[in-house]
C-alpha positions in Angstrom: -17.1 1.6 19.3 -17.0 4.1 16.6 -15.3 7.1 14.1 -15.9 10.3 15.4 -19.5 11.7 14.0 -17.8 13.7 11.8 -16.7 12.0 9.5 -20.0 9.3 9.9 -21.7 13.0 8.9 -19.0 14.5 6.0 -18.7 11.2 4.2 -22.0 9.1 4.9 -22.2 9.5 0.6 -19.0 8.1 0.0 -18.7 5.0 -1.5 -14.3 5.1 -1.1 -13.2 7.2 1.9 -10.0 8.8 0.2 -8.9 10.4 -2.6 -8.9 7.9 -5.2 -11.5 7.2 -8.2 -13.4 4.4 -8.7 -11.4 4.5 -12.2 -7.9 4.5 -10.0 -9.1 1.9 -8.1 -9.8 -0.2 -10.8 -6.4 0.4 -12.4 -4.7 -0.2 -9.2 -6.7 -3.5 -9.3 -5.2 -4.8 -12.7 -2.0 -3.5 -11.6 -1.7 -6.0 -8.8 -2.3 -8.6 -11.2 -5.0 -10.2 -8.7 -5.9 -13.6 -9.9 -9.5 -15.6 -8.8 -9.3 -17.1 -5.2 -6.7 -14.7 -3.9 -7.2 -13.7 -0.6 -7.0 -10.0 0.6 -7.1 -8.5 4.3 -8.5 -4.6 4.5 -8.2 -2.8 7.6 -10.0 0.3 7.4 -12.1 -0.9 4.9 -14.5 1.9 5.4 -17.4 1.2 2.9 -15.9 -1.4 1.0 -15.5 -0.5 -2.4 -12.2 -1.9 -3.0 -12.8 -5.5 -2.0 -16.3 -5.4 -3.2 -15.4 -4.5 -6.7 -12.1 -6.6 -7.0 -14.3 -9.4 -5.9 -16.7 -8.5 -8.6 -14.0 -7.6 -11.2 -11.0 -10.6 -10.2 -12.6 -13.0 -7.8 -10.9 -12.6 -4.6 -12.2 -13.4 -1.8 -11.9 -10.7 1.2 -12.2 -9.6 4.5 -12.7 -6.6 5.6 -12.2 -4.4 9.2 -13.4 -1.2 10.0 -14.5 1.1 13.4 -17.8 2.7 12.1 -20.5 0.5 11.7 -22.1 3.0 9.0 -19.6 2.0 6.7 -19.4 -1.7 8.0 -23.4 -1.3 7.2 -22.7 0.2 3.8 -19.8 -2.0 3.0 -22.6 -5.0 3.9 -24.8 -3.7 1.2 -22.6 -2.8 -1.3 -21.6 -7.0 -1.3 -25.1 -7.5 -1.9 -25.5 -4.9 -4.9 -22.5 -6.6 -6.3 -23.6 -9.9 -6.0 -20.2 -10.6 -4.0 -21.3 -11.4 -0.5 -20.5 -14.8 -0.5 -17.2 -13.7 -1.5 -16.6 -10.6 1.1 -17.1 -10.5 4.8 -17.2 -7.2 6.7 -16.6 -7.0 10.3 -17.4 -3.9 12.9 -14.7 -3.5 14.6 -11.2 -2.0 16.0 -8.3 -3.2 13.0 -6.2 -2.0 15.2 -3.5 -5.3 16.1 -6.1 -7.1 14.0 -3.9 -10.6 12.1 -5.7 -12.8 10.1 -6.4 -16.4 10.9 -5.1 -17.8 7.5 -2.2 -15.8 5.7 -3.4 -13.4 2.7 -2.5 -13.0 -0.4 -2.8 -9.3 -0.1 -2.7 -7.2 2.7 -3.9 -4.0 2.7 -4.5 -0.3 4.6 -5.3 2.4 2.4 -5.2 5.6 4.4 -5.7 4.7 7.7 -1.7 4.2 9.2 -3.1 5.5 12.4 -4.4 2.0 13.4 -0.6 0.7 14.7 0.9 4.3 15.5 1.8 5.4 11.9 3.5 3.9 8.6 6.4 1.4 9.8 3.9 -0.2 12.9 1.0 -1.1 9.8 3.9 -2.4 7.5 4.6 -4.6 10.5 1.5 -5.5 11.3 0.3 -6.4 7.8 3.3 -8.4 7.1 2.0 -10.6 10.3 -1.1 -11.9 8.1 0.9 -12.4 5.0 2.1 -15.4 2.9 5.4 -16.0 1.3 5.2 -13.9 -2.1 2.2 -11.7 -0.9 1.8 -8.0 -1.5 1.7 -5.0 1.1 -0.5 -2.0 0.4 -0.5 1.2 2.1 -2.3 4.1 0.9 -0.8 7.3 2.3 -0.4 11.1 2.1 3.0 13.0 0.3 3.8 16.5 0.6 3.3 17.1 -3.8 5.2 20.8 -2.9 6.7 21.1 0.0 4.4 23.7 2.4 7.0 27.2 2.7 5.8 27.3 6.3 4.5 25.6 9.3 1.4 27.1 8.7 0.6 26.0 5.3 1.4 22.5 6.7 -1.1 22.7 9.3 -3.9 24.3 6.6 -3.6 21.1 4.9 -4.4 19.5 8.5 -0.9 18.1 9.0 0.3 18.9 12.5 3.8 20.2 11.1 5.8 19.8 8.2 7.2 16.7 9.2 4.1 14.6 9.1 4.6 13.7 5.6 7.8 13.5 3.4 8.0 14.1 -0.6 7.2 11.4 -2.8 10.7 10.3 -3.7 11.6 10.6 0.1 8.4 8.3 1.1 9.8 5.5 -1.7 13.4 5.6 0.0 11.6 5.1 3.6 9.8 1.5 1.8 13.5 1.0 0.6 14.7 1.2 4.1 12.7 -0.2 5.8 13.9 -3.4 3.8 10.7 -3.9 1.1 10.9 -3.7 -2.8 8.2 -0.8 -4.4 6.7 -2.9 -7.0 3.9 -1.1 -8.0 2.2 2.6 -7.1 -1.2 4.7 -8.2 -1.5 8.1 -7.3 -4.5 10.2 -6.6 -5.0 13.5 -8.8 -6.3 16.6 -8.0 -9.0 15.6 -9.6 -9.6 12.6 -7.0 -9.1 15.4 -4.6 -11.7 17.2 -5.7 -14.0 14.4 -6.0 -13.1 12.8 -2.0 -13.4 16.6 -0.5 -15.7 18.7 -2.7 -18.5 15.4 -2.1 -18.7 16.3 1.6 -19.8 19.9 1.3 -23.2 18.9 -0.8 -23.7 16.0 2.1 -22.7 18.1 4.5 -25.8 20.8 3.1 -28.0 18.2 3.2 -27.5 17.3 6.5 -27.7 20.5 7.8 -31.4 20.8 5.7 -32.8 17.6 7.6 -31.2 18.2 11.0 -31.6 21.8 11.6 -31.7 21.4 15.3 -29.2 18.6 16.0 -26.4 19.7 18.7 -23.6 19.6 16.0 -25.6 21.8 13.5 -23.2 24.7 14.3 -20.5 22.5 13.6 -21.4 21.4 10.5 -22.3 24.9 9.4 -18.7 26.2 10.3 -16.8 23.2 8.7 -19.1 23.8 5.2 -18.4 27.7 5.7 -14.7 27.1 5.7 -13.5 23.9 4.1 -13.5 25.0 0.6 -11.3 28.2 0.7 -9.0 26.0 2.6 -8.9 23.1 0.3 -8.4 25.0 -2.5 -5.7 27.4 -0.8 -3.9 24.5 0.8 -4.6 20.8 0.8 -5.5 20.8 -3.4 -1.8 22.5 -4.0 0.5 20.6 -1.5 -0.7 17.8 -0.3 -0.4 14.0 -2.5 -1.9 10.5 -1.9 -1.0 7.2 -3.4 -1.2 3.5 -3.0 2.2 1.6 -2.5 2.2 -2.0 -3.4 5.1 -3.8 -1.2 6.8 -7.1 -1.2 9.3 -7.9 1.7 12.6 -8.1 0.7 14.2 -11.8 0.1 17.2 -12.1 2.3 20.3 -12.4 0.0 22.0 -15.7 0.2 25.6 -15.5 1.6 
């Protein structure tokens, strides 16, 4: 049970698996107003960063899911740097329909949607681990210009147009869907840069110590190609952000 190799290969050096800093990160930390003891669910917690360093930085106490065991290995580690492992636990594993024995304080999926079928299955199945008053966060692509054609869309490796909507379209869908929007950090280009440009120098690497592996050509094609197309599509068009929810109270009659 595992990623594909791919991205075990492309972003084995990355220490947050999506286009926010470790300085957004930490702001979108304070913004949450996390207080010592709270307890926050990750699935897709890839290498950990965000519960590890809240943990170190605000004193939660998490748990976190995730399908490659690299990261789950990493994420391990990182506790241990951090001098948080008593307060983080990191499970291999599929976070797909995954609910939490005790309710959560905060209950998160930043940039993986695809583990319940897209954005409103995740909202639903985060809500199912959460506690009166607790906090939804979703972490999730934006069209930033909308692509002129079909094929811009898919240079930015959307399937179509319609994958993503425009930011203000995206907060109407939370709206909707019957949750207030109570706090949101968005990535930069900048954190673009820094999640895609990282992969080619791994990527180089990689291709240096395993000259003879069966993906080689692969990886040589992909670090050939990826950053004319970032730069010609997904750096202009495409946006990120983390959206902090909180189910909306039924009105009384």
């Amino acid at each position: 049970m595992d990623i594909p190799r791919i991205f075990n290969i492309t972003e084995s050096a990355h220490r947050i698996h999506n286009p926010i800093t470790p300085e957004k990160l930490a702001t979108l930390g304070a913004a949450l107003r996390l207080e010592s003891g709270a307890r926050v669910l990750d699935l897709g917690s890839g290498s950990g960063e965000m519960l590890c360093t809240w943990a170190r930085d605000h004193g939660i106490i998490g748990i976190g899911i995730d399908l490659s065991q690299l990261y789950t290995e990493q994420a391990r580690y990182r506790a241990k740097e951090l001098g948080v492992a008593d307060q983080v636990t990191f499970i291999h594993g599929d976070a797909a329909g995954y609910v939490s024995d005790e309710k959560v304080n905060l209950a998160a999926c930043v940039g993986a949607t695809w583990i319940a079928g897209g954005l409103v299955g995740t909202i639903e199945l985060l809500e199912r681990s959460l506690r009166t008053g607790g906090i939804i966060l979703i972490g999730e692509p934006y069209w930033r210009l909308l692509p002129p054609t079909e094929d811009v869309a898919r240079g930015c490796l959307a399937n179509s147009i319609s994958d993503f909507l425009l930011l203000p379209e995206l907060l109407a869908s939370f709206d909707h869907l019957g949750y207030d929007i109570v706090e949101m950090v968005l990535a930069d280009q900048d954190g673009w840069d820094r999640y895609e440009a990282a992969k080619w120098l791994t990527m180089r690497r990689w291709l240096e110590a395993n000259p003879d592996d069966e993906f080689a050509k692969d990886i040589r094609a992909k670090l050939t190609s990826e950053p004319v197309r970032y730069a010609t599509y997904t750096r202009e068009y495409l946006g990120w952000g983390v959206f902090a929810l909180m189910p909306r109270q039924v009105d009384p009659v």
